[in-house]
VORO-365255 format. One record per residue: residue in one letter; x, y, z of N, C-alpha, C, O in turn. Coordinates in steps of 0.2 Angstrom, whole numbers, always signed. Layout:
(pt 'A'; (X; Y; Z); (X; Y; Z); (X; Y; Z); (X; Y; Z))
...
***
This chain:
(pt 'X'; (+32; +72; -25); (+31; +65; -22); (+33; +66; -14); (+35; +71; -12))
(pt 'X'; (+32; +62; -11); (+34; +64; -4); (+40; +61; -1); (+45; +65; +1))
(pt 'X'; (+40; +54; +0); (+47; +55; +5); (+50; +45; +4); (+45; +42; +2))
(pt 'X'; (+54; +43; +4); (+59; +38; +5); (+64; +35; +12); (+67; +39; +15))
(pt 'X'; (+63; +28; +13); (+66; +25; +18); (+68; +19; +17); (+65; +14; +15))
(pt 'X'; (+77; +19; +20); (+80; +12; +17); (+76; +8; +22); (+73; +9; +27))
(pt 'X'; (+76; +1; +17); (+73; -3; +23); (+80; -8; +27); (+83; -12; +23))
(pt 'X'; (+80; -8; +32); (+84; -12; +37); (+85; -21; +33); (+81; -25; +30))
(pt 'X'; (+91; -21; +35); (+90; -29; +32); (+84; -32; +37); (+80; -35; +33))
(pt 'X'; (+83; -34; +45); (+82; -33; +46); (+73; -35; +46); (+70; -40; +48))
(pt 'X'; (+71; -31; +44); (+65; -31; +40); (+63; -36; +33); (+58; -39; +32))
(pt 'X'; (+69; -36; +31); (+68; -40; +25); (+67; -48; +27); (+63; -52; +26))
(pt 'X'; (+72; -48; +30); (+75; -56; +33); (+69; -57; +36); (+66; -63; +33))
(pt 'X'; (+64; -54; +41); (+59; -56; +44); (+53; -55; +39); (+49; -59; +39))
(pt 'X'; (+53; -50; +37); (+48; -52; +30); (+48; -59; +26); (+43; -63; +26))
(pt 'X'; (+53; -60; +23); (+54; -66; +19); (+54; -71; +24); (+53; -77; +21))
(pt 'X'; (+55; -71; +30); (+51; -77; +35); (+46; -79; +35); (+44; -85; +35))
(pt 'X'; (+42; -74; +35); (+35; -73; +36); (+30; -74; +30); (+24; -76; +29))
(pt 'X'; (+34; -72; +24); (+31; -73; +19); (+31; -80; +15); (+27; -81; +11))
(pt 'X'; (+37; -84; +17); (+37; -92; +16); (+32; -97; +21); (+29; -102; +19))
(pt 'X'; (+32; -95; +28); (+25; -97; +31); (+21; -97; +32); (+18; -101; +36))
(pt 'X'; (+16; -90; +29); (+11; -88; +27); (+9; -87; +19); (+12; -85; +14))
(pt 'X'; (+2; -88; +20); (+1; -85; +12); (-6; -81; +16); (-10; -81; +21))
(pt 'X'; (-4; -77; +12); (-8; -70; +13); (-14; -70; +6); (-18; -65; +7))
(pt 'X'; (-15; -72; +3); (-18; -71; -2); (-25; -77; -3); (-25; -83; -6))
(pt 'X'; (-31; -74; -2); (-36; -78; -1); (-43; -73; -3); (-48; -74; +0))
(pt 'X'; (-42; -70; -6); (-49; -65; -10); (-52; -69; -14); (-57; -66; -15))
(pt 'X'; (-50; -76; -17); (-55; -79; -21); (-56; -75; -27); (-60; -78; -31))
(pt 'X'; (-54; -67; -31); (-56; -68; -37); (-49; -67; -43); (-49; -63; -48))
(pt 'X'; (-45; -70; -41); (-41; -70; -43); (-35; -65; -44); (-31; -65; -49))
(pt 'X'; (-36; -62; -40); (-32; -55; -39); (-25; -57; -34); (-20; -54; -33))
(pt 'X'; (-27; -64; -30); (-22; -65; -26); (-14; -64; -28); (-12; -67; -33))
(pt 'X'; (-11; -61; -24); (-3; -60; -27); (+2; -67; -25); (+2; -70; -20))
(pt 'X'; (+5; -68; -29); (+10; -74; -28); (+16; -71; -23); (+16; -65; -20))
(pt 'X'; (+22; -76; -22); (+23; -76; -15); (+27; -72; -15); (+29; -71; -10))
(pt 'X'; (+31; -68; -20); (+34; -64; -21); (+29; -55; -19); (+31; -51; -15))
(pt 'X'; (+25; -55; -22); (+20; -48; -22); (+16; -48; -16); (+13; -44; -13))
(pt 'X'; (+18; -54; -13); (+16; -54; -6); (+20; -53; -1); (+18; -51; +5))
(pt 'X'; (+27; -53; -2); (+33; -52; +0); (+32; -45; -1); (+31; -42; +4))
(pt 'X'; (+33; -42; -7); (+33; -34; -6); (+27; -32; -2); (+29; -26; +0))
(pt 'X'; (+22; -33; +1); (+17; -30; +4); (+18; -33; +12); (+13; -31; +16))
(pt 'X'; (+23; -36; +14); (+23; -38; +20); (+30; -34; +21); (+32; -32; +27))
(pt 'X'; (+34; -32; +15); (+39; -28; +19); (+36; -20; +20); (+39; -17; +24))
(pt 'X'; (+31; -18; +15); (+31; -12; +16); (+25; -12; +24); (+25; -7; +28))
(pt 'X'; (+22; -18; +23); (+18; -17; +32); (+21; -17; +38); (+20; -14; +43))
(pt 'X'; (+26; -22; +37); (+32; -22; +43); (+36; -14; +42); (+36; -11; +48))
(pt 'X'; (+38; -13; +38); (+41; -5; +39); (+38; -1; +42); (+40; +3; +46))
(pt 'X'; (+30; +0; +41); (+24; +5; +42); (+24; +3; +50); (+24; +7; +54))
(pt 'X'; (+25; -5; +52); (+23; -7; +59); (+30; -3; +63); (+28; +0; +68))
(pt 'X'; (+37; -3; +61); (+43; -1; +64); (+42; +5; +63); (+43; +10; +68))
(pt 'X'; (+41; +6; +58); (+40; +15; +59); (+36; +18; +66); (+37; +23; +70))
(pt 'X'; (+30; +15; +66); (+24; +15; +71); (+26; +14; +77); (+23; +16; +82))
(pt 'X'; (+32; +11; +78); (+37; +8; +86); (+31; +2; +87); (+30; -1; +93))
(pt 'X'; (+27; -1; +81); (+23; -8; +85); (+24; -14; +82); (+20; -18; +80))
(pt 'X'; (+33; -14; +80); (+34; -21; +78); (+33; -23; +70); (+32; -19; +66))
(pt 'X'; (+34; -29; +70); (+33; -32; +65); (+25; -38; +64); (+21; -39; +69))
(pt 'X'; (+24; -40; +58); (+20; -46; +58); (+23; -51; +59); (+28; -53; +56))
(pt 'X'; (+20; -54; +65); (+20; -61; +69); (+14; -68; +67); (+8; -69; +65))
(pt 'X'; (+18; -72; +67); (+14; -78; +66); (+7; -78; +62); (+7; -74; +57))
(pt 'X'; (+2; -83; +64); (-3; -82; +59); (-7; -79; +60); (-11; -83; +63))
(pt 'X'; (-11; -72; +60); (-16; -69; +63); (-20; -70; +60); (-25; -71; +64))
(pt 'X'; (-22; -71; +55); (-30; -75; +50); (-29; -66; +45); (-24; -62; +43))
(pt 'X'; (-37; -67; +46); (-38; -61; +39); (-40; -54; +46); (-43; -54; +51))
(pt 'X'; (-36; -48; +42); (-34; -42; +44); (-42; -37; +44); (-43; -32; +46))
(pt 'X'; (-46; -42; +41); (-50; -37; +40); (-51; -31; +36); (-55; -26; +35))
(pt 'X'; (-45; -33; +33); (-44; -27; +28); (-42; -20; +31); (-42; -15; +28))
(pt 'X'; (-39; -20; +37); (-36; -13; +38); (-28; -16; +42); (-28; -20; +46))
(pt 'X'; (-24; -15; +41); (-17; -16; +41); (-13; -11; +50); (-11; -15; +55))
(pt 'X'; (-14; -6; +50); (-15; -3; +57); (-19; +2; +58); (-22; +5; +54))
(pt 'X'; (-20; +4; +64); (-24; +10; +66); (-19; +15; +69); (-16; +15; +74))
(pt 'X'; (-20; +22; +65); (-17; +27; +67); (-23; +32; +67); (-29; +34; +65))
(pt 'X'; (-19; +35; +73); (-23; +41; +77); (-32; +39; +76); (-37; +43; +77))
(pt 'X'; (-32; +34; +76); (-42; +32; +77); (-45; +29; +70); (-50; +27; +69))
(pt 'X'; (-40; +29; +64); (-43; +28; +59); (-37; +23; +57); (-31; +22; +58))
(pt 'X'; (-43; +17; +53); (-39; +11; +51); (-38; +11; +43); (-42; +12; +39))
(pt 'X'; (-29; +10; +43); (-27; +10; +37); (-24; +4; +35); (-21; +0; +39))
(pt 'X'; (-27; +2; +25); (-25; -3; +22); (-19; -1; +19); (-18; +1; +13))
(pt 'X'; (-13; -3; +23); (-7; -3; +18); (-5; -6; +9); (-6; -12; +8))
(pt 'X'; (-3; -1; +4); (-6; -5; -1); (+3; -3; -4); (+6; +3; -4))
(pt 'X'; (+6; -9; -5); (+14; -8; -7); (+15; -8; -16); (+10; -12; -17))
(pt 'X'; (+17; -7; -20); (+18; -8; -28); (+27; -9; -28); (+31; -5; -29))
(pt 'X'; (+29; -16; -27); (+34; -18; -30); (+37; -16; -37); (+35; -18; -43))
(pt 'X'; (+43; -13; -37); (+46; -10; -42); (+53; -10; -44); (+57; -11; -39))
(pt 'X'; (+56; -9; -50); (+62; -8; -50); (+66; -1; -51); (+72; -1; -51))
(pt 'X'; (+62; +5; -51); (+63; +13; -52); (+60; +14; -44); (+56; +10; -41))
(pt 'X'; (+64; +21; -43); (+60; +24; -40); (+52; +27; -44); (+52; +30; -49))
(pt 'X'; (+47; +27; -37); (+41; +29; -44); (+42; +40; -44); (+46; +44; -41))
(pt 'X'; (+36; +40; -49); (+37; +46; -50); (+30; +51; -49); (+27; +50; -44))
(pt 'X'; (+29; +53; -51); (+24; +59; -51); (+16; +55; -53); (+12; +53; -50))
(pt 'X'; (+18; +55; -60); (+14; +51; -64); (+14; +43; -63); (+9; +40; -66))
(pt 'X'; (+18; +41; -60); (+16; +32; -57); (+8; +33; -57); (+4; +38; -57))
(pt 'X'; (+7; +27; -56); (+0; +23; -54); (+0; +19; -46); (+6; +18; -44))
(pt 'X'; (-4; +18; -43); (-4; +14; -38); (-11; +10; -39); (-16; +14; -40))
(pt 'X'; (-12; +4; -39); (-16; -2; -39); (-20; -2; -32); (-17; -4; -27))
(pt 'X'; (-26; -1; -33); (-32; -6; -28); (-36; -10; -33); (-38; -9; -39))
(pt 'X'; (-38; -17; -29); (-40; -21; -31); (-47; -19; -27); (-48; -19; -21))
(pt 'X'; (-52; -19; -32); (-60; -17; -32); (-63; -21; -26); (-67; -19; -21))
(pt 'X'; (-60; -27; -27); (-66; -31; -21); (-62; -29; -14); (-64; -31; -9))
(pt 'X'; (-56; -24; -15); (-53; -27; -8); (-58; -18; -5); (-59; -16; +1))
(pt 'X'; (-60; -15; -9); (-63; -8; -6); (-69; -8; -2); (-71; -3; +1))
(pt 'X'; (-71; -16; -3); (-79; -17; +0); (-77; -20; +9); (-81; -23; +12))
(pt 'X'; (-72; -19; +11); (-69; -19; +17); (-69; -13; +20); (-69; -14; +26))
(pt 'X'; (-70; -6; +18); (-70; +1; +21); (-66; +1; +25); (-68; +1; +31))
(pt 'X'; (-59; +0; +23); (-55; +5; +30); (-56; +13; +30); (-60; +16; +26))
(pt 'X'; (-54; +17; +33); (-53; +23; +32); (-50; +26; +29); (-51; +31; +26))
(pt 'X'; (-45; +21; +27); (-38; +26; +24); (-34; +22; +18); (-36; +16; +18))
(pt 'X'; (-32; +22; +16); (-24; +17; +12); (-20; +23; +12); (-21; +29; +11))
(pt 'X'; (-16; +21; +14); (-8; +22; +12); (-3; +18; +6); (-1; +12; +5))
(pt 'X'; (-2; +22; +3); (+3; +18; -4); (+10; +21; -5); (+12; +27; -5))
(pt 'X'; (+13; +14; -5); (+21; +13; -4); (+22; +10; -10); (+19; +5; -13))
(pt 'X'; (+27; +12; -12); (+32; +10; -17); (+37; +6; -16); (+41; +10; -13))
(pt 'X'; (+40; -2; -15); (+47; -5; -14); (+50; -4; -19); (+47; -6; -24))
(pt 'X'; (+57; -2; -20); (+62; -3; -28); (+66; -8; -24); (+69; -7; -19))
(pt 'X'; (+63; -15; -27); (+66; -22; -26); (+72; -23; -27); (+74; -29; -27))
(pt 'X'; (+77; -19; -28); (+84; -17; -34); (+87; -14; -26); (+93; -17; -24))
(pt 'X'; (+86; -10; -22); (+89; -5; -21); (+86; -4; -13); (+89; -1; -10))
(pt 'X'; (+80; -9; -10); (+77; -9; -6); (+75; -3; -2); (+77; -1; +4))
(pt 'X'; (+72; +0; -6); (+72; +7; -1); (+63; +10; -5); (+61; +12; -10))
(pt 'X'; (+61; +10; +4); (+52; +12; +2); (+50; +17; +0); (+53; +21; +4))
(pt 'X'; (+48; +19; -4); (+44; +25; -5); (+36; +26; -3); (+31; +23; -4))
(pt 'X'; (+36; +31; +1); (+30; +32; +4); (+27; +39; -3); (+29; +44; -5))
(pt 'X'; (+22; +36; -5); (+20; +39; -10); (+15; +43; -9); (+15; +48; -13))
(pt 'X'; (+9; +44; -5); (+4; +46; -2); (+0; +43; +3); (+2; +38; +5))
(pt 'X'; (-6; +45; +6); (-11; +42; +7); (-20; +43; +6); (-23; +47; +10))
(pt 'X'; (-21; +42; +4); (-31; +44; +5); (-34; +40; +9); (-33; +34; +11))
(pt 'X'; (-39; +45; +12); (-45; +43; +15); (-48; +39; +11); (-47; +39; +5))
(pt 'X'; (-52; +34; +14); (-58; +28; +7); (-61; +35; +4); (-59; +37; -2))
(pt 'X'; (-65; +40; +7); (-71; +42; +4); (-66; +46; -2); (-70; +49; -6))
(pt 'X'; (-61; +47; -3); (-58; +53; -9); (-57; +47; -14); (-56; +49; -20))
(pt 'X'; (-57; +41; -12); (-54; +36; -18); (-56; +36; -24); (-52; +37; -29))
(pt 'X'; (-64; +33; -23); (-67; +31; -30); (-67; +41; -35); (-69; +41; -41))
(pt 'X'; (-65; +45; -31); (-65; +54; -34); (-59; +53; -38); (-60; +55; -44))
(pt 'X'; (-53; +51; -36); (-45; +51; -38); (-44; +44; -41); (-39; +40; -39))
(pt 'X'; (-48; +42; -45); (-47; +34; -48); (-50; +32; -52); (-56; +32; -52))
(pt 'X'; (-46; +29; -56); (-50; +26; -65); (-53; +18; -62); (-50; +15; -58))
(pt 'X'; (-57; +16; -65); (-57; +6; -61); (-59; +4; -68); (-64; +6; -72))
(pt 'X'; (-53; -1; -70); (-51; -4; -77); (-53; -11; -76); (-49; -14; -73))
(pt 'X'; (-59; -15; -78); (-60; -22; -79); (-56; -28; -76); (-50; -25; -75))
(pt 'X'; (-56; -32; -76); (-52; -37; -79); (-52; -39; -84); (-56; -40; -88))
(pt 'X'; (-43; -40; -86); (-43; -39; -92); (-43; -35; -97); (-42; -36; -103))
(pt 'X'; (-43; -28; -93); (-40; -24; -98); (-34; -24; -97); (-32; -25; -92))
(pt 'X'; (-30; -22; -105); (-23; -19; -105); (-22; -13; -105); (-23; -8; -109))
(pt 'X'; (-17; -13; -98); (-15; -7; -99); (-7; -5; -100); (-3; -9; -98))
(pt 'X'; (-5; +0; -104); (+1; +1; -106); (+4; +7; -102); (+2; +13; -100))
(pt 'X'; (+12; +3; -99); (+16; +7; -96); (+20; +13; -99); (+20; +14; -105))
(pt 'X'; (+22; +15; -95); (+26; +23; -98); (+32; +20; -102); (+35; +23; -107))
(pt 'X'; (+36; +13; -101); (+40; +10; -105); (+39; +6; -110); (+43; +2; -113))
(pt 'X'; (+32; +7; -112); (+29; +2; -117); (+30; -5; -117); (+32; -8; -121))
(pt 'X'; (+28; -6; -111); (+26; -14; -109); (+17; -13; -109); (+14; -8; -109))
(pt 'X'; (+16; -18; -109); (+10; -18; -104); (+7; -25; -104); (+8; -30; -108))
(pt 'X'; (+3; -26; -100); (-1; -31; -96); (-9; -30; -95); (-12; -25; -97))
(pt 'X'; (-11; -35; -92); (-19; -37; -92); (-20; -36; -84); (-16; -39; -80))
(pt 'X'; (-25; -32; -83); (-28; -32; -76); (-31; -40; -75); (-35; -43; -79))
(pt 'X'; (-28; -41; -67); (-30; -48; -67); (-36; -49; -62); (-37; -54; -58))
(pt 'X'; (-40; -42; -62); (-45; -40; -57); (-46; -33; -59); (-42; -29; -61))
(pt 'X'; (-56; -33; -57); (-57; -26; -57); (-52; -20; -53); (-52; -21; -47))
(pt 'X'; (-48; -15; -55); (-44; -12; -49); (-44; -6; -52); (-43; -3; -57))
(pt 'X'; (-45; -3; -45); (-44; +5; -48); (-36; +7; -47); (-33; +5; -42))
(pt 'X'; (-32; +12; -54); (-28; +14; -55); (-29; +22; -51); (-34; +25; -52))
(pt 'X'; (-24; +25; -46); (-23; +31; -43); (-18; +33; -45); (-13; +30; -44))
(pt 'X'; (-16; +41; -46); (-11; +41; -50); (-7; +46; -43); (-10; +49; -38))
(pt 'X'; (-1; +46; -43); (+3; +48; -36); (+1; +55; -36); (+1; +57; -30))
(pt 'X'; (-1; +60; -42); (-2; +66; -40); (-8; +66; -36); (-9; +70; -32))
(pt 'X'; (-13; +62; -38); (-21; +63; -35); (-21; +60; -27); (-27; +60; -25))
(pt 'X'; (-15; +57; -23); (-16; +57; -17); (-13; +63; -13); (-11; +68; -16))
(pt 'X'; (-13; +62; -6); (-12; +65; -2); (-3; +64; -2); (+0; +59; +0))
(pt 'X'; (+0; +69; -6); (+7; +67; -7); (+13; +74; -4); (+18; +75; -7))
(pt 'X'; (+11; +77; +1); (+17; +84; +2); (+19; +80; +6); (+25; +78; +5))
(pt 'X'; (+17; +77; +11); (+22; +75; +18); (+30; +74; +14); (+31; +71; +9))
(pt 'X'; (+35; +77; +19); (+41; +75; +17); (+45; +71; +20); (+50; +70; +18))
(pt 'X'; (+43; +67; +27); (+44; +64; +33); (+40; +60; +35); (+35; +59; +33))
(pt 'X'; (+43; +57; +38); (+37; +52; +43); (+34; +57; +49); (+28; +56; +51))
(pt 'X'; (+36; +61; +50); (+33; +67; +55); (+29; +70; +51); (+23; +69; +52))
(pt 'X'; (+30; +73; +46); (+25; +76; +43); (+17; +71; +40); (+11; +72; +40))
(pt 'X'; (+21; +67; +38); (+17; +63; +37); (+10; +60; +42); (+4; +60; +40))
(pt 'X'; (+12; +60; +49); (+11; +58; +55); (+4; +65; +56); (-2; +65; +55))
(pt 'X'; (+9; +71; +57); (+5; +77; +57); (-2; +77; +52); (-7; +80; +54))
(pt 'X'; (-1; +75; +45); (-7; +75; +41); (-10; +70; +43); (-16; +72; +41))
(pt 'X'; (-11; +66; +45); (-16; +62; +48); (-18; +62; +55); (-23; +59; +58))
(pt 'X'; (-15; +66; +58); (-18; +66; +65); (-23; +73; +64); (-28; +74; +67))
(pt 'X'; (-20; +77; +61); (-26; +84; +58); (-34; +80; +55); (-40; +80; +57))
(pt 'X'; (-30; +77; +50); (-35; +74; +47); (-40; +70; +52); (-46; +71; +52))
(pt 'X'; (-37; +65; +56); (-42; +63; +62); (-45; +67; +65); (-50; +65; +67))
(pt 'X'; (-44; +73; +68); (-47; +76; +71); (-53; +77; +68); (-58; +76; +70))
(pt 'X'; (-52; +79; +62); (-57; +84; +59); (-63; +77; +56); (-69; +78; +56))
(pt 'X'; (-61; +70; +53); (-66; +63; +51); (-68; +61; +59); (-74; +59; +58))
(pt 'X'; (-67; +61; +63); (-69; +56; +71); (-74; +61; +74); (-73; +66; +76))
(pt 'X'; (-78; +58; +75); (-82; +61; +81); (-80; +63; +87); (-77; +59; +90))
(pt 'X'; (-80; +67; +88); (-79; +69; +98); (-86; +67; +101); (-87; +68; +107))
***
């Protein structure tokens, strides 16, 4: 797996501002997250923006366009999976099908343990390696968890499992490094 950061209270506090005066959820196919699951993807954007040194999410900006920040020339859709474990090897990370017809370049996936407040930077893929490293289960399929729970896809989504991203970085620097390589070599000169 790659690498973990506490989250500053901080962040949380302005997270949960922003996520009581905003709703973020307008996809129309029922995939929107309630305001909790929207809380977890505003803290892991807001961490990715402080990590970045460009701040936090401010007021109301509309729709994102589907790409969250732009690093080194490629624009990445931050995607967070609220959790109570740290995740693992064989975790899963969730994309929602309709949100892929957006084409950023990239996703980045983060794990929050709501428990213990501390991000897990899980990986990241280019778009183009996605639909290669990914199952997409209906809506309405059941899927069962490694604790023998499970649940109904409440949207087409493809599952990626954390071994099939881009997961050595062990840093935010290293991390940084694998994506500035990688942009040189996807960006035209």
């Amino acid at each position: 797996m790659a690498f973990c950061l506490q989250i500053p209270e901080y962040i949380v506090r302005a997270s949960k501002e922003y996520a009581m005066s905003n709703n973020l959820g307008h996809r129309g196919d029922g995939s929107d997250g309630n305001q909790e699951q929207q809380l977890v993807g505003i803290i892991g954007q807001n961490m990715v923006g402080m990590m970045l040194g460009r701040g936090i999410m401010e007021g109301k900006s509309g729709f994102d366009g589907g790409s969250d920040w732009n690093i080194f020339g490629l624009n990445f859709d931050v995607k967070t999976m609220g959790r109570a474990v740290e995740p693992k090897i064989d975790f899963v990370n969730n994309l929602i099908e309709s949100q892929t017809h957006f084409k950023p370049d990239a996703y980045l996936f983060l794990s929050l343990n709501k428990l213990k407040m501390i991000l897990s930077v899980c990986g990241w893929l280019p778009m183009e390696e996605v639909y290669s490293n990914s199952i997409l289960y209906a809506k309405g399929t059941e899927r069962l968890r490694n604790d023998g729970t499970s649940f109904q896809m409440r949207a087409d989504t493809y599952e990626i499992p954390n071994k099939n991203l881009r997961h050595k970085a062990k840093s935010w620097t290293e991390l940084m490094g694998e994506i500035i390589c990688y942009s040189h070599e996807a960006l035209p000169t």
